[in-house]
MIMIMAR-900120 format. One record per residue (C-alpha): residue number from 0; residue in one letter; x, z, y negated. Coordinates in nm, 2 decimals, decimal comma. Each point is the difference from the previous one (the first is absolute). Layout:
BEGIN
   nr  rest       X       Z       Y
  NUM     A       X       Z       Y
...
! end
This chain:
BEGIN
   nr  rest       X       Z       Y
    0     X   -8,94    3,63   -8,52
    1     X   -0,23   -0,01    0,28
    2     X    0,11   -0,37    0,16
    3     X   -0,33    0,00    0,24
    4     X   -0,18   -0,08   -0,31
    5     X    0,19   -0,31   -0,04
    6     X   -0,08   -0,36    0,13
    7     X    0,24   -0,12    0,28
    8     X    0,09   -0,26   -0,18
    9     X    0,08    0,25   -0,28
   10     X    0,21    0,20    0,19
   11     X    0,23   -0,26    0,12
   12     X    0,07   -0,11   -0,31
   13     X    0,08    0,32   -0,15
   14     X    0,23    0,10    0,32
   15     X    0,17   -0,29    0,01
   16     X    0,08   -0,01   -0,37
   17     X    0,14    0,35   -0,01
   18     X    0,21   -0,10    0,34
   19     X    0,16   -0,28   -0,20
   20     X    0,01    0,20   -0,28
   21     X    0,24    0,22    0,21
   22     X    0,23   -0,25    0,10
   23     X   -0,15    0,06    0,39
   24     X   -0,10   -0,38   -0,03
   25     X    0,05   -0,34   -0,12
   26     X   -0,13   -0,31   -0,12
   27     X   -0,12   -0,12    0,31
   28     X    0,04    0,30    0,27
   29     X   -0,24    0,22    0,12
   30     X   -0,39    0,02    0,08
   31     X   -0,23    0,27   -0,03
   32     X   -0,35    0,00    0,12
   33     X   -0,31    0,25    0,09
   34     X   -0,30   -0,04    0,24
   35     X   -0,33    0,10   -0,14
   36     X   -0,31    0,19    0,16
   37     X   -0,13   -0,35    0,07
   38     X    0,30   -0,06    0,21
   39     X    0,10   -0,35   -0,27
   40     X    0,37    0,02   -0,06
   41     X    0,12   -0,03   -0,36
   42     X    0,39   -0,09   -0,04
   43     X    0,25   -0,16   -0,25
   44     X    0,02   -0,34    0,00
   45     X    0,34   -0,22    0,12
   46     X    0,22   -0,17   -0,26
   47     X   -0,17    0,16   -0,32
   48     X    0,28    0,20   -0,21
   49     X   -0,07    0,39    0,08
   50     X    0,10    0,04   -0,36
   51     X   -0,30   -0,10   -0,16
   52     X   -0,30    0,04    0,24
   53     X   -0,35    0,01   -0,08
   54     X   -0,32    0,14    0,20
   55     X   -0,10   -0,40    0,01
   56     X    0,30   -0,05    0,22
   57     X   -0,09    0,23    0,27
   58     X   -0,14   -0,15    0,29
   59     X   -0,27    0,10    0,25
   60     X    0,03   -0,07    0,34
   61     X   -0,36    0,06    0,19
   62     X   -0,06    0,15    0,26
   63     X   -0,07   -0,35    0,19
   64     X    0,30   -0,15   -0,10
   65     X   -0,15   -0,15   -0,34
   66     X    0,30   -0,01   -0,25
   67     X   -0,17    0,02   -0,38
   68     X    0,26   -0,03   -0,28
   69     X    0,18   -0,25   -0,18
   70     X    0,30    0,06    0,17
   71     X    0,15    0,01    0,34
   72     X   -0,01    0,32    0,13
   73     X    0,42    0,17    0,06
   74     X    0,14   -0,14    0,32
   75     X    0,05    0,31    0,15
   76     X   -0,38    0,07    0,00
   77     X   -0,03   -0,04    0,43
   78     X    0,25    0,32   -0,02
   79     X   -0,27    0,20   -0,27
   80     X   -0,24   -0,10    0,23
   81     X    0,18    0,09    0,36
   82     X    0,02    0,37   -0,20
   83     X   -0,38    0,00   -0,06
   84     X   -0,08   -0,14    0,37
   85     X    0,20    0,28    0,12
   86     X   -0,05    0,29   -0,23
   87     X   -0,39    0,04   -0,11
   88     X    0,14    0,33   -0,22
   89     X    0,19   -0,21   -0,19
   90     X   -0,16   -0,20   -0,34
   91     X    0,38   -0,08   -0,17
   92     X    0,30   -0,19    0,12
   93     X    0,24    0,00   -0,24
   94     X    0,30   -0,24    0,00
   95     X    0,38   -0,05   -0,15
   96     X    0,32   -0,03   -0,01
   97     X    0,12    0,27   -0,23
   98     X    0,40   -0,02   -0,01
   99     X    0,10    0,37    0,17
  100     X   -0,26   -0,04    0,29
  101     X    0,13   -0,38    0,05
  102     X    0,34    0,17   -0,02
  103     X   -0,11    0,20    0,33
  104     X   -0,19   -0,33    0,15
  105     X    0,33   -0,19    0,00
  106     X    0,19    0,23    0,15
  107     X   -0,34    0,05    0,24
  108     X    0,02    0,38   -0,07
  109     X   -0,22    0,24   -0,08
  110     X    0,02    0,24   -0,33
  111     X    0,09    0,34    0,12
  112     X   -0,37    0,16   -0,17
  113     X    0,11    0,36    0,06
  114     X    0,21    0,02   -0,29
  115     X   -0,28    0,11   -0,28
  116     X   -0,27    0,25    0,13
  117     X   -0,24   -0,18   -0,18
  118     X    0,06   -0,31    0,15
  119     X    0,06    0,12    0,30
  120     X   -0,38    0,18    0,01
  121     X   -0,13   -0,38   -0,18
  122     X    0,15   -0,23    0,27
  123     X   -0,01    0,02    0,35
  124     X   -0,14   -0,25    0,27
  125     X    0,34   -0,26   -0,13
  126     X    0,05   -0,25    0,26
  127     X    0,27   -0,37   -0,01
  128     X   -0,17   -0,34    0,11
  129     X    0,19   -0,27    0,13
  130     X    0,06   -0,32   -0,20
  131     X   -0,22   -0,32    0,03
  132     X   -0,01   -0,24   -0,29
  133     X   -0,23    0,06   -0,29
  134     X   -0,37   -0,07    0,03
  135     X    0,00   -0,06    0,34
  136     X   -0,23    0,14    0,26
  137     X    0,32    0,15    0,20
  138     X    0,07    0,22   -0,30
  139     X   -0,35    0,10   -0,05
  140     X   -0,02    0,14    0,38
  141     X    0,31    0,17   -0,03
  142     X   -0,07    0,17   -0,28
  143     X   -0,31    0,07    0,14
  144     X    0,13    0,15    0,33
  145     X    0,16    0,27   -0,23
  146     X   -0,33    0,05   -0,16
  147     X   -0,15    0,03    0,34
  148     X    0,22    0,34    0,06
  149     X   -0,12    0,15   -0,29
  150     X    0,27   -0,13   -0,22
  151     X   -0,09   -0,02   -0,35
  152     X    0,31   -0,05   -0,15
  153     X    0,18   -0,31    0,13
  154     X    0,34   -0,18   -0,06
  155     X    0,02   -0,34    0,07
  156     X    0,36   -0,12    0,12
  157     X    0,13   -0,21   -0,29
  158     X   -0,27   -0,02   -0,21
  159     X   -0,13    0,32   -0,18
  160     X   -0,28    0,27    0,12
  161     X   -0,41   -0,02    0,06
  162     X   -0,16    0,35   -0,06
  163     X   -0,38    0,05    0,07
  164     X   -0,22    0,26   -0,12
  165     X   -0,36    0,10   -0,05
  166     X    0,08   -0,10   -0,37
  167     X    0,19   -0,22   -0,22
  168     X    0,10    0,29   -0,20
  169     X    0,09    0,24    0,32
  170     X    0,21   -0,36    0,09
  171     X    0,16   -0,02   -0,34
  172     X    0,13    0,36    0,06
  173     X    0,15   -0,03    0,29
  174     X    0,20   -0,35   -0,09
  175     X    0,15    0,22   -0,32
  176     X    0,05    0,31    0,19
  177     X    0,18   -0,22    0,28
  178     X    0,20   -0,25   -0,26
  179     X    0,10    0,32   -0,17
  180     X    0,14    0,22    0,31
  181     X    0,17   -0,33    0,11
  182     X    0,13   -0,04   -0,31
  183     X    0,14    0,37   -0,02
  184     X    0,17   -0,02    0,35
  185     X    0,19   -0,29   -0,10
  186     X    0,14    0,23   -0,34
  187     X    0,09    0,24    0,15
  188     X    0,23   -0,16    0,25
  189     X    0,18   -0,12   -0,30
  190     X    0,11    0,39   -0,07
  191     X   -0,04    0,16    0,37
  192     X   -0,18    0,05    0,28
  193     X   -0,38    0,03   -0,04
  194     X   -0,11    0,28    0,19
  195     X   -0,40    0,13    0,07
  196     X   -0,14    0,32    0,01
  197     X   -0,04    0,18    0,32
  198     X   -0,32   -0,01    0,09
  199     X   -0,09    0,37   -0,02
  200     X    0,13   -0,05   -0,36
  201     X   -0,29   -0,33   -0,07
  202     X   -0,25    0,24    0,18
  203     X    0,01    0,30   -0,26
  204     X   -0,04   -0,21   -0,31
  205     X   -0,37   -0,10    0,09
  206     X   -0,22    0,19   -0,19
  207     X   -0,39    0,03   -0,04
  208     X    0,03    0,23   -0,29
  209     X   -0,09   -0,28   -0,27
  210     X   -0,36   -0,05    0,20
  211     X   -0,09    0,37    0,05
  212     X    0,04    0,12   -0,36
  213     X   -0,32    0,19   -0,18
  214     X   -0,21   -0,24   -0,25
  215     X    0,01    0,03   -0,37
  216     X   -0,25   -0,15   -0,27
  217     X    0,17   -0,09   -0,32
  218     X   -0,30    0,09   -0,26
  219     X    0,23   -0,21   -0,31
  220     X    0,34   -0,20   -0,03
  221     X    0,25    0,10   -0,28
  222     X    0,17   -0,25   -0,19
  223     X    0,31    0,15    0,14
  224     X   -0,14   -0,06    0,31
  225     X   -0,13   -0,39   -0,07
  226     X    0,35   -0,10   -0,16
  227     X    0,17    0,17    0,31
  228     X   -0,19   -0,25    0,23
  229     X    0,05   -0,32   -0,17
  230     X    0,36    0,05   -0,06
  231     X    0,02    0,06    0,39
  232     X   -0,17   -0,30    0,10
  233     X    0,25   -0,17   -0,25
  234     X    0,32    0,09    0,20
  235     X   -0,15   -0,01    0,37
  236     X   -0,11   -0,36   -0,07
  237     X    0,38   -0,04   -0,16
  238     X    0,14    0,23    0,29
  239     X   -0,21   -0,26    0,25
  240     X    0,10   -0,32   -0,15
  241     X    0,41    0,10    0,00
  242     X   -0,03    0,08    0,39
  243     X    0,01    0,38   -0,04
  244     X   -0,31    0,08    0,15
  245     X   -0,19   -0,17    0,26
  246     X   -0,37   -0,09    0,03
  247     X   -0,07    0,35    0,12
  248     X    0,32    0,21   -0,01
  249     X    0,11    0,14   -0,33
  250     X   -0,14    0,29   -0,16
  251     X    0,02    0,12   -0,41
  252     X   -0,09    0,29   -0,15
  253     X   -0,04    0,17   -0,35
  254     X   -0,12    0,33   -0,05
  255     X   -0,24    0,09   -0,32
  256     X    0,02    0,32   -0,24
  257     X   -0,26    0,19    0,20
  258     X    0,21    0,02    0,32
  259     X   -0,19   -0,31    0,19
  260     X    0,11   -0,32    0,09
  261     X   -0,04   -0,34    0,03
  262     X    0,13   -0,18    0,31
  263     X   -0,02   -0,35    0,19
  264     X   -0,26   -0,02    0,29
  265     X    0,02   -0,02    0,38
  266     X   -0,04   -0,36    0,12
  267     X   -0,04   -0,20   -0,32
  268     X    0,16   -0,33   -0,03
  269     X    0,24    0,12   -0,28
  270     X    0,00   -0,35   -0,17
  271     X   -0,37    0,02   -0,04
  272     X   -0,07    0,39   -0,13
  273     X   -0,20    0,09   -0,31
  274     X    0,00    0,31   -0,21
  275     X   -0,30    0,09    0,18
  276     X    0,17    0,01    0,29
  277     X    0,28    0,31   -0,05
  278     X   -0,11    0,28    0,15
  279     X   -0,01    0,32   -0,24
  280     X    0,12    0,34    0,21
  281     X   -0,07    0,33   -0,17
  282     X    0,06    0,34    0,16
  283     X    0,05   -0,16    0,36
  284     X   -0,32   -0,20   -0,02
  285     X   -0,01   -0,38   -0,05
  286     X   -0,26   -0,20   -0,21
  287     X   -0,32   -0,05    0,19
  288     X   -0,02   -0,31    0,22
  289     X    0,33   -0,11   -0,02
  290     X    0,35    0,10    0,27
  291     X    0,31    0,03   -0,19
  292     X    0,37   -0,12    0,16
  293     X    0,13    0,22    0,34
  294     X    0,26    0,13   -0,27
  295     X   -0,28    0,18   -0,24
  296     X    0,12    0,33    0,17
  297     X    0,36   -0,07   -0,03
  298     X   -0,02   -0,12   -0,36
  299     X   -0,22    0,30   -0,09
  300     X    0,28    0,26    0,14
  301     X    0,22   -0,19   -0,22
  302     X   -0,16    0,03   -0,32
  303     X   -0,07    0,38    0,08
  304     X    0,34    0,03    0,04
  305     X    0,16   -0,19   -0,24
  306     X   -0,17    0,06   -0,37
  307     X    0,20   -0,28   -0,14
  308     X   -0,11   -0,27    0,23
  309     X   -0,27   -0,18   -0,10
  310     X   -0,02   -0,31    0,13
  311     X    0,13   -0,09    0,40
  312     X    0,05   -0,35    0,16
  313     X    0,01   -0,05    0,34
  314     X    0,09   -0,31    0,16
  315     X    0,19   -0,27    0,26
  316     X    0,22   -0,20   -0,26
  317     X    0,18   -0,23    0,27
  318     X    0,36    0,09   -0,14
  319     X    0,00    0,32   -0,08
  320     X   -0,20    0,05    0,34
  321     X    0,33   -0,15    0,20
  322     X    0,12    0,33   -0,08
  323     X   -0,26    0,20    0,20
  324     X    0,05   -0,22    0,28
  325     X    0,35    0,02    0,06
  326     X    0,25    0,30    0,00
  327     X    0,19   -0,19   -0,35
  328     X    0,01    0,21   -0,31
  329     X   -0,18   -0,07   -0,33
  330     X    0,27    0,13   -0,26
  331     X   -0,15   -0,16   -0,33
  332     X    0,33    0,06   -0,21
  333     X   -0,01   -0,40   -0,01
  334     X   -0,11   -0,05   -0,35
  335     X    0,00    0,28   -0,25
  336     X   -0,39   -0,06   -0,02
  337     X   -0,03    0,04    0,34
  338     X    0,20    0,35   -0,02
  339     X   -0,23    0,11   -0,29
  340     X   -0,32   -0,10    0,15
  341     X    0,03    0,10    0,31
  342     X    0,29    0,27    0,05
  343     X    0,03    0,16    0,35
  344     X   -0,22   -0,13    0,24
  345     X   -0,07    0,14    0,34
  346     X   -0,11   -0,13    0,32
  347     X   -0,23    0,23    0,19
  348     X   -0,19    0,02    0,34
  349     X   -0,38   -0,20   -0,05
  350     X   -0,15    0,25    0,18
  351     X    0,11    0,25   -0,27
  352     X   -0,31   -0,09   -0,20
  353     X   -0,25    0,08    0,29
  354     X    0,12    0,24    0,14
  355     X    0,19    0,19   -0,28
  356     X   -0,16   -0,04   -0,29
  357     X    0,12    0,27   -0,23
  358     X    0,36   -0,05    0,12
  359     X   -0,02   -0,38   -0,11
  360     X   -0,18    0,04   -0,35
  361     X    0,26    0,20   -0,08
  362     X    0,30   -0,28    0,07
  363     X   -0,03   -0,11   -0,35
  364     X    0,22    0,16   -0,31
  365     X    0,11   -0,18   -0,34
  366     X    0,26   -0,13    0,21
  367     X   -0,19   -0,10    0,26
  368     X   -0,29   -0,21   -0,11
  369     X   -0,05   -0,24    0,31
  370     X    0,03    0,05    0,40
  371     X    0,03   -0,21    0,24
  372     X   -0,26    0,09    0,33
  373     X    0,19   -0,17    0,34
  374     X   -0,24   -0,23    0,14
  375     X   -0,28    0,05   -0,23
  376     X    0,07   -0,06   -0,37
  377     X    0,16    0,07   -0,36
  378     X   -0,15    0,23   -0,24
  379     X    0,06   -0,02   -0,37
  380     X   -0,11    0,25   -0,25
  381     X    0,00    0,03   -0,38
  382     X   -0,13    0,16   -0,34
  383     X   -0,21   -0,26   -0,03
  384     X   -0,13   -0,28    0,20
  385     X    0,25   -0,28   -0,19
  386     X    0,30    0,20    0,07
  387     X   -0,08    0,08    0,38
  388     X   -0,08   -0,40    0,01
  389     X    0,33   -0,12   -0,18
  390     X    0,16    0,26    0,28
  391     X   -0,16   -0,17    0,25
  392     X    0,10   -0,41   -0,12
  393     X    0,36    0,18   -0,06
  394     X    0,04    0,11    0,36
  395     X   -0,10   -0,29    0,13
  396     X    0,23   -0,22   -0,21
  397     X    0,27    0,21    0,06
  398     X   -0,05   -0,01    0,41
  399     X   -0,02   -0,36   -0,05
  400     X    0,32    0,01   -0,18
  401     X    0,15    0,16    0,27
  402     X   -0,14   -0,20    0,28
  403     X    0,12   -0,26   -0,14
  404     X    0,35    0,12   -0,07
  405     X    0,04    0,00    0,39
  406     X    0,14   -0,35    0,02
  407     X    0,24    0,06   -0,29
  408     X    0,21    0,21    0,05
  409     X   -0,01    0,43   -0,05
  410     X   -0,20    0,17   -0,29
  411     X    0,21    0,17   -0,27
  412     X   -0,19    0,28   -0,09
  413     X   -0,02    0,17   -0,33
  414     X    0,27    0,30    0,00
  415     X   -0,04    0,34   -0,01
  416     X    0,14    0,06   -0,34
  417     X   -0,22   -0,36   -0,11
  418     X   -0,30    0,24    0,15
  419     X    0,03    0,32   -0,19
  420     X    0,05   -0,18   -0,37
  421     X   -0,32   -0,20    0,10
  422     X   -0,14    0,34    0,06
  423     X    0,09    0,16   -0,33
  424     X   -0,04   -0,34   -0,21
  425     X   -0,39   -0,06    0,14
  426     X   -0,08    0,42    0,03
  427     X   -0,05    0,00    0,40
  428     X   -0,05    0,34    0,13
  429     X    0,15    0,07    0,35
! end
């Protein structure tokens, strides 16, 4: 979905929907708004339920000052408008009070952002603002004094966090990536001590292979092919809406009977992608026009190496991901599902699939069907696409099992002799 074809008012509504959506807002919190080329301010109106918005809502504040709408303009609009005084390369402000970034505001701390790689490459520039009450011109200069330094990320001391951007959708990005590394950090103090990458490690996962890759033109489309897209737009919109991807981190794959495959694309807002917008990689060439995910190289050694494999899912589920933050072990002999499905899971280096390719295709065995990547992510595969995606909801039900097992008391894990009759009785080869 290209979002710069949308009306501002349009894209408000749609952003603030899907933030409450989320659970990143309420009722009655939070204001979004974008400044057009004309330099008129459009912005969600105060006291109207951010449940149920409509583009009639919106209001446009001139450039002179005029307010046309038939609401009041949010209160905190003399802080959007401090940002836009200060920052001419910024057309979004995006506003709320999501709960693990208010978490943080409270204790007037910041998120520690170096957790992730990905977020850690998505978010810099974070700054805290002192308090002032609501709506007032204090708060809208201190938040602007942050601004001024080239902040674009800012917490505001007991109240929540303003993010600007050149975009509402760039905005909307940072807010999840941010709520969701906030929300990690606190998770994973519940079952150790989080710990980030060194930053040699963060600096060998970049990757430009995904953008230099020889062109392709498809000349037809199989019906192999055609059902293979749709049924992957099926489960990352699913994979999106249960908070195991983000709007641009997560990345599926399924591989077709001639040795291609499909996979997700660089960049796109995952709860927004079409089957037209998989990218189709054959021989080491993608499909014309398009840039797969920075894993295409790492997901084609696997399937080179592994015959069986024919689906892989990469992504950041918040639980299971408290596990590659911290130094605690995933042992899934919780559940006897949880044995089945996902047997013996490892936890490897993230630079392992940049800068060994071959050595980390070949981690996976019938009894090793996921790995965890410190720092980076968790990678599923399968037969098919529905049995690497009900490994995937598994893993992450079991490490929220576990996580939350931490204030009860110690796990009881399924014994040894419990394991090898769930081996013979279900057929699982070691």
């Amino acid at each position: 979905m290209n979002h710069s074809y949308m009306h501002p008012a349009d894209q408000l509504v749609m952003f603030m929907q899907r933030i409450y959506d989320k659970g990143l807002t309420t009722t009655s919190g939070g204001n979004l708004s974008i400044r057009d080329e004309a330099g008129d301010v459009w912005i969600t109106p105060a006291s109207i339920d951010k449940g149920s918005l409509t583009r009639n809502d919106i209001i446009c504040v001139k450039a002179d000052g005029t307010v046309i709408g038939p609401h009041k303009p949010s209160s905190e609009l003399p802080f959007h408008l401090s940002v836009y005084a200060r920052r001419p390369d910024l057309q979004a402000v995006l506003h709320a009070h999501p709960p693990a970034l208010v978490a943080f505001s409270i204790v007037r701390k910041l998120p520690d952002l170096t957790l992730v790689h990905s977020v850690r490459k998505e978010c810099e520039n974070v700054a805290m603002s002192t308090y002032a009450l609501p709506g007032s011109e204090k708060l809208g200069q201190n938040i602007g004094k942050e601004f001024d330094k080239g902040n674009n990320i800012v917490f505001l001391e007991n109240h929540g966090v303003c993010i600007g951007a050149q975009d509402m959708f760039t905005a909307f990005k940072l807010f999840e990536s941010m709520e969701y590394a906030a929300n990690l950090e606190i998770l994973a103090n519940k079952i150790g001590k989080p710990t980030p990458p060194d930053p040699e490690a963060h600096k060998k996962t970049q990757t430009r292979f995904h953008t230099q890759m020889d062109d392709f033109i498809p000349r037809s489309r199989s019906s192999e092919e055609l059902a293979a897209r749709r049924d992957m737009i099926t489960f990352i919109h699913r994979s999106y809406r249960q908070g195991l991807f983000t709007a641009t981190h997560g990345t599926y794959s399924v591989r077709l009977s001639d040795g291609s495959f499909l996979i997700t694309p660089f960049g796109h807002d995952r709860a927004y992608l079409e089957e037209e917008d998989l990218v189709r990689v054959k021989h080491g060439m993608k499909e014309e026009g398009k840039i797969p995910s920075r894993a295409v190289a790492y997901f084609q050694a696997v399937y080179d190496n592994n015959p069986d494999i024919n689906a892989i899912l990469l992504a950041m589920p918040p639980y299971a991901m408290t596990f590659a933050v911290t130094d605690a072990p995933f042992d899934p002999r919780t559940i006897p599902e949880s044995y089945i499905l996902l047997r013996d899971i490892t936890k490897e280096p993230s630079e392992l699939m940049y800068t060994d390719i071959e050595k980390a295709a070949k981690l996976f065995a019938p009894n090793r069907p996921a790995v965890m990547f410190q720092n980076d992510s968790v990678v599923v595969t399968g037969e098919t696409l529905l049995k690497a995606f009900d490994r995937m909801e598994v893993l992450e039900a079991t490490a929220h099992s576990i996580v939350a097992s931490s204030d009860l008391g110690s796990i009881v894990h399924i014994e040894d002799s419990e394991i090898e009759e769930l081996k013979v009785a279900f057929h699982l080869a070691d």
